[in-house]
MIMAR-168453 format. One record per atom (N, C-alpha, C): residue in three letters; x, y, z; atom name; residue number from 1. Coordinates in steps of 0.001 Angstrom, whole numbers, plus 500000, padded with zeros to 6 digits. Layout:
! residues N
residu->ala&x->X&y->Y&z->Z&atome->CA&num->NUM
...
//
This chain:
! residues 71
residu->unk&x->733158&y->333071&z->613040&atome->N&num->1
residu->unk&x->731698&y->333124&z->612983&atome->CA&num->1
residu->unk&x->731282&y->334265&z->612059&atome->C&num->1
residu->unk&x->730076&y->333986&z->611075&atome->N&num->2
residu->unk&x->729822&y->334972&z->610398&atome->CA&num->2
residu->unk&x->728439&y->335431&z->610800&atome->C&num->2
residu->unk&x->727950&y->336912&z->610834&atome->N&num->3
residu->unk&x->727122&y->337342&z->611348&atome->CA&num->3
residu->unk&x->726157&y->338136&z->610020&atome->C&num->3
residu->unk&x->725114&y->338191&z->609921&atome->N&num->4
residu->unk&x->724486&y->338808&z->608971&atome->CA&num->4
residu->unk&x->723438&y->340139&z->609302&atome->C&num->4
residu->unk&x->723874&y->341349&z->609120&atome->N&num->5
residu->unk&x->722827&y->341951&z->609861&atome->CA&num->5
residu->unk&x->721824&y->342590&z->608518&atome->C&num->5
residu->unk&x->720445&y->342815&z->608799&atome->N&num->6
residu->unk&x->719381&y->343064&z->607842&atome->CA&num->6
residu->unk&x->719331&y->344610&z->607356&atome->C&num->6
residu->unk&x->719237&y->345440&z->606380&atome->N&num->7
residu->unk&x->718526&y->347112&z->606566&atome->CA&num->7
residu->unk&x->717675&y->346799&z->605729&atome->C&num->7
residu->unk&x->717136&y->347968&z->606554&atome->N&num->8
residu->unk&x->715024&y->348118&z->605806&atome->CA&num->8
residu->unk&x->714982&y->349329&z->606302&atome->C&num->8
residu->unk&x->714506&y->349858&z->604540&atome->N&num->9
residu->unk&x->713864&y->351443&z->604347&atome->CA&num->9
residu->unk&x->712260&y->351101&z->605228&atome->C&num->9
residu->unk&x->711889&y->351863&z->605898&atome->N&num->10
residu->unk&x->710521&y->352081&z->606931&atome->CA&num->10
residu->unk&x->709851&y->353470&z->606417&atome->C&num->10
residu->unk&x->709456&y->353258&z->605228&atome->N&num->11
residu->unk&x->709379&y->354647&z->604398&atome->CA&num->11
residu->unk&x->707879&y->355303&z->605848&atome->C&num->11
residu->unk&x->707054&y->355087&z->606068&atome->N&num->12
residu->unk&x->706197&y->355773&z->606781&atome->CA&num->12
residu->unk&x->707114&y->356423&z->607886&atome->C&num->12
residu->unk&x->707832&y->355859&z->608886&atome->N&num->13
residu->unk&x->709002&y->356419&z->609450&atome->CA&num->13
residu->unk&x->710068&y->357199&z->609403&atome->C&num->13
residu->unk&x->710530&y->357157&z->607486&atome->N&num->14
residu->unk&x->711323&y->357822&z->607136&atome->CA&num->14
residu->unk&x->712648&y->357195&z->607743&atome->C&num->14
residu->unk&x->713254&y->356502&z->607939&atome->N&num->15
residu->unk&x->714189&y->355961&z->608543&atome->CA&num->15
residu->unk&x->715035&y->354259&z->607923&atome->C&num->15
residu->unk&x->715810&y->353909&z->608321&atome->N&num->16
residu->unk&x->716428&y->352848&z->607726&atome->CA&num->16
residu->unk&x->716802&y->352159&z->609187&atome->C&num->16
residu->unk&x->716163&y->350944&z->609281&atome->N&num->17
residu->unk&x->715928&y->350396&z->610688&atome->CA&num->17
residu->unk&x->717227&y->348918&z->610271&atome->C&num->17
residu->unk&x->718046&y->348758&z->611263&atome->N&num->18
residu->unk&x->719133&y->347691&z->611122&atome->CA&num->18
residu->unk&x->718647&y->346795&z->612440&atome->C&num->18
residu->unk&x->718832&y->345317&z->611721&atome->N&num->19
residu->unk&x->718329&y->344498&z->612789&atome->CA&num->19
residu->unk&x->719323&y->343257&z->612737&atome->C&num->19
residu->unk&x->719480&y->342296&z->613716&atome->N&num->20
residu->unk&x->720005&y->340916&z->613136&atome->CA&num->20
residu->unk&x->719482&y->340077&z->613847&atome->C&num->20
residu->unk&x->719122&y->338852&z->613564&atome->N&num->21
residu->unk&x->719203&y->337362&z->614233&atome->CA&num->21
residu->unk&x->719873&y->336997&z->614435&atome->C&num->21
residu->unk&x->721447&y->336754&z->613863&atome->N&num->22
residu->unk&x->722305&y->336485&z->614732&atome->CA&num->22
residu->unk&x->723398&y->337029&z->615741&atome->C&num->22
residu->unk&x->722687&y->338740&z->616031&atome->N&num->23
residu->unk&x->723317&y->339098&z->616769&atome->CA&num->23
residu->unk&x->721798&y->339760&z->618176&atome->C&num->23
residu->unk&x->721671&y->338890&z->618542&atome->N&num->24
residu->unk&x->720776&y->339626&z->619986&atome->CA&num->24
residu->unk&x->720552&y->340870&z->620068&atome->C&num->24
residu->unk&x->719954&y->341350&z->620416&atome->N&num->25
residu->unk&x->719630&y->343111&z->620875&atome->CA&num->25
residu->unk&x->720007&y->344093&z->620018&atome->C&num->25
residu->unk&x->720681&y->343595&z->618384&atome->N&num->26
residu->unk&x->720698&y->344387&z->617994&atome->CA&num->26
residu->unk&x->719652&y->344948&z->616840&atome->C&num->26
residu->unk&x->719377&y->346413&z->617547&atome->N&num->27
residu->unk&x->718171&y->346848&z->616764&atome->CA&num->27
residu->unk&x->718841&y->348443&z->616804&atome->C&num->27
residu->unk&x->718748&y->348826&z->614911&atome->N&num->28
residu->unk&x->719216&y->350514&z->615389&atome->CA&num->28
residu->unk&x->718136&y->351428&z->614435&atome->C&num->28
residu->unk&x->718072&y->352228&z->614670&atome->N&num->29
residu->unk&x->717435&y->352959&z->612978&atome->CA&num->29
residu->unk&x->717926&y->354419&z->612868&atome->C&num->29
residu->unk&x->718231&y->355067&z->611874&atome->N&num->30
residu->unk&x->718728&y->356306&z->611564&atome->CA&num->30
residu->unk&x->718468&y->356613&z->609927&atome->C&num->30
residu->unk&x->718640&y->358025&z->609748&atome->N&num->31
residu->unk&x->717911&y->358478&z->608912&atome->CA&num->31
residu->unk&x->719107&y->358320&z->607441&atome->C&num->31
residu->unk&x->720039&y->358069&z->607312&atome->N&num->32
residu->unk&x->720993&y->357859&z->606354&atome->CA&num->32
residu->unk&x->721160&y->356582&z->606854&atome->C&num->32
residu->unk&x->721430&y->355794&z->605749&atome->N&num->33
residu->unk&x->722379&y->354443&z->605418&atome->CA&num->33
residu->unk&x->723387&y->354305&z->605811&atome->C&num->33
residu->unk&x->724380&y->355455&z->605189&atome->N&num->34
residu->unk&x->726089&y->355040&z->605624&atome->CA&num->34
residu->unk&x->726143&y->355490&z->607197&atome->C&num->34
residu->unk&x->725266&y->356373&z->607736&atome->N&num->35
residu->unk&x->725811&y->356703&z->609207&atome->CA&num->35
residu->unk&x->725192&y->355144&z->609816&atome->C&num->35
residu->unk&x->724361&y->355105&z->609645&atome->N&num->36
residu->unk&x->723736&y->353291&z->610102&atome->CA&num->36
residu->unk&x->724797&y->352154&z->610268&atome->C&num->36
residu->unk&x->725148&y->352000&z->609136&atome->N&num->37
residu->unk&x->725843&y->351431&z->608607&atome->CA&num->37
residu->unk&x->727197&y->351429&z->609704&atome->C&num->37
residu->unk&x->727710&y->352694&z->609742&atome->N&num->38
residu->unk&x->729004&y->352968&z->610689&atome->CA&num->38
residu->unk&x->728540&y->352844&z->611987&atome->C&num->38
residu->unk&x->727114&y->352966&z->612793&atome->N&num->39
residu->unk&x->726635&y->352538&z->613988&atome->CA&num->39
residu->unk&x->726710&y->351847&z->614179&atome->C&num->39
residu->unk&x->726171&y->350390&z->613080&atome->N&num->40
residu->unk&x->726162&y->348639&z->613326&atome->CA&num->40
residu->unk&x->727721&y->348430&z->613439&atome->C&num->40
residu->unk&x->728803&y->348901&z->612961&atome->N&num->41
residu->unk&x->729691&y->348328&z->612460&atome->CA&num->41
residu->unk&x->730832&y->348698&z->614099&atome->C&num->41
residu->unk&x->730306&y->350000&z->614967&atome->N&num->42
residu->unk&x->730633&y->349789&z->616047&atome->CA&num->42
residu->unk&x->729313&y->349055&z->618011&atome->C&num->42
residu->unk&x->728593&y->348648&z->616923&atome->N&num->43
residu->unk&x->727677&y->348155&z->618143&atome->CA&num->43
residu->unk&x->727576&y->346730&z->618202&atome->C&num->43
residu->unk&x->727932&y->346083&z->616398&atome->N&num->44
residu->unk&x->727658&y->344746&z->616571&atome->CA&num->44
residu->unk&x->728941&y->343698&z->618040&atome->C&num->44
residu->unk&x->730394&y->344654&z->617732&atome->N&num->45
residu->unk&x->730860&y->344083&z->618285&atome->CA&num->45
residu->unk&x->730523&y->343628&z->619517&atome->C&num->45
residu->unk&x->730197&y->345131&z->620458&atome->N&num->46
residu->unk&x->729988&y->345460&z->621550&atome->CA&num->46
residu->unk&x->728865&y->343975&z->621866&atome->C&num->46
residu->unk&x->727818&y->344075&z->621252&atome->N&num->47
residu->unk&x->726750&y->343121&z->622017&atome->CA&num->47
residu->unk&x->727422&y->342015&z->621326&atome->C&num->47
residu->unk&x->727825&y->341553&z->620559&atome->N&num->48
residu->unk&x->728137&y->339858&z->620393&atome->CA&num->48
residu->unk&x->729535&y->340105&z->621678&atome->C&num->48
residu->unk&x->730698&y->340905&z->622333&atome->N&num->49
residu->unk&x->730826&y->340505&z->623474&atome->CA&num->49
residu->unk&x->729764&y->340558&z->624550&atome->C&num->49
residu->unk&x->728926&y->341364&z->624723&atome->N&num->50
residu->unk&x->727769&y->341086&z->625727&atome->CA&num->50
residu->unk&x->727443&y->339605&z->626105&atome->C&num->50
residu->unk&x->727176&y->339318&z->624668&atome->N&num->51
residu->unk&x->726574&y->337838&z->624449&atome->CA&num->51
residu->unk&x->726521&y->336867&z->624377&atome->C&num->51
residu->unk&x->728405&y->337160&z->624977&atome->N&num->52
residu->unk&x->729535&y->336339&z->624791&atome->CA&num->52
residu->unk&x->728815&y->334988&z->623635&atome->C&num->52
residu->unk&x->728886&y->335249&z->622623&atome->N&num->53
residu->unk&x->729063&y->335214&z->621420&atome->CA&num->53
residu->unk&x->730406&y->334746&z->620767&atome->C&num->53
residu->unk&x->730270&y->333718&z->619900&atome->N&num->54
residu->unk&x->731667&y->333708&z->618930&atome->CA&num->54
residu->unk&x->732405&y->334535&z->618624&atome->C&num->54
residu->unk&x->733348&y->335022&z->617992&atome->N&num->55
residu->unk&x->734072&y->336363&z->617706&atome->CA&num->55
residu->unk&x->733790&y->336523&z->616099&atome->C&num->55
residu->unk&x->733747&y->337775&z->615907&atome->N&num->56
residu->unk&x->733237&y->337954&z->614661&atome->CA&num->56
residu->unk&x->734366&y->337857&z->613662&atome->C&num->56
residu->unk&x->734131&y->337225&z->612110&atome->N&num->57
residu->unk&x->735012&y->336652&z->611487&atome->CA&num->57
residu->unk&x->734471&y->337224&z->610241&atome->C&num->57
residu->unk&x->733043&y->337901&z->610370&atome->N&num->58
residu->unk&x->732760&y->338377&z->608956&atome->CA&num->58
residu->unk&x->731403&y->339054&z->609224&atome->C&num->58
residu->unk&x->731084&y->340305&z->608997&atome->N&num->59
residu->unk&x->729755&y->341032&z->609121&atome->CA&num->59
residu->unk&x->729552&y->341159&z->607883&atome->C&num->59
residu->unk&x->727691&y->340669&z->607422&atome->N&num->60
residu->unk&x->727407&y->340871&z->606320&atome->CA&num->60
residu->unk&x->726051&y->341776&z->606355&atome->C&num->60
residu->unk&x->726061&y->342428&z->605688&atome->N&num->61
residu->unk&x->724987&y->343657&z->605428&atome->CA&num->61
residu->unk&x->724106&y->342977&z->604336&atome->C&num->61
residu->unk&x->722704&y->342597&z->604722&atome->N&num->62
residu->unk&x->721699&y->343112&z->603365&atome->CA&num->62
residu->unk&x->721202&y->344372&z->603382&atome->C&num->62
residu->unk&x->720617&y->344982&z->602167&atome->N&num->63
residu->unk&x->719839&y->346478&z->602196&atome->CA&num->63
residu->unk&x->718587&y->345724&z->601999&atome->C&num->63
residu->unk&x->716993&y->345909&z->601884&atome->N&num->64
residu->unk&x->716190&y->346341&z->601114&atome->CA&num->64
residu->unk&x->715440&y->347682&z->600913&atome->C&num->64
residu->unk&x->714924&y->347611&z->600440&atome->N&num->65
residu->unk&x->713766&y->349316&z->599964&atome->CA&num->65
residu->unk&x->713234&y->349545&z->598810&atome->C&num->65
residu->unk&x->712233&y->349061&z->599379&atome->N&num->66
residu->unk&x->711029&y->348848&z->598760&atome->CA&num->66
residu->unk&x->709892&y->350708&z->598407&atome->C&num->66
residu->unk&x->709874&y->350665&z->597024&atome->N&num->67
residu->unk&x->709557&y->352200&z->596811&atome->CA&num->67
residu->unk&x->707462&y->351671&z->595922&atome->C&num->67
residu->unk&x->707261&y->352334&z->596128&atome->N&num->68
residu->unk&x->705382&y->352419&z->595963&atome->CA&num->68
residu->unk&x->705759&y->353690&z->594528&atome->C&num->68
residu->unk&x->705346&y->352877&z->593409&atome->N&num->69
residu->unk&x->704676&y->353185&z->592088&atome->CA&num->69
residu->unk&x->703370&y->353336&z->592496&atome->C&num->69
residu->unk&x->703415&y->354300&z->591907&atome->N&num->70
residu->unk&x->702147&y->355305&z->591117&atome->CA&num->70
residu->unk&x->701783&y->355055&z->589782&atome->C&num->70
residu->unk&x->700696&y->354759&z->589881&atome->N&num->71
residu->unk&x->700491&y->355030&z->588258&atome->CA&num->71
residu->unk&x->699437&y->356077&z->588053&atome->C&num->71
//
């Protein structure tokens, strides 16, 4: 089973919020990327067993961040 989880810069927050649809309950946010990044990569497991869930066969990361020009 392949799982896809989302990141999004939350610039008013200051933070980088990780979410997925195909993994239930998972919602994280922290202020660096790569520590995020290493959070999802030990939590996704945990709740897809919660969720008894397929077994994971492939975690995929999108980024976005979205930055506000000035002119």
């Amino acid at each position: 089973m392949e799982y896809k989880v989302n990141f999004t810069w939350d610039e008013e927050a200051s933070v980088w919020i990780a979410q997925s649809d195909d993994i239930p309950g998972l919602v994280l946010e922290g202020g660096s990327l790569d520590a995020l990044i290493e959070r999802v990569r030990f939590a996704a497991p945990e709740l897809i067993e919660l969720n008894k869930s397929p077994t994971i066969n492939s975690l995929y990361f999108t980024v976005e961040r979205h930055e506000k020009v000035f002119a």
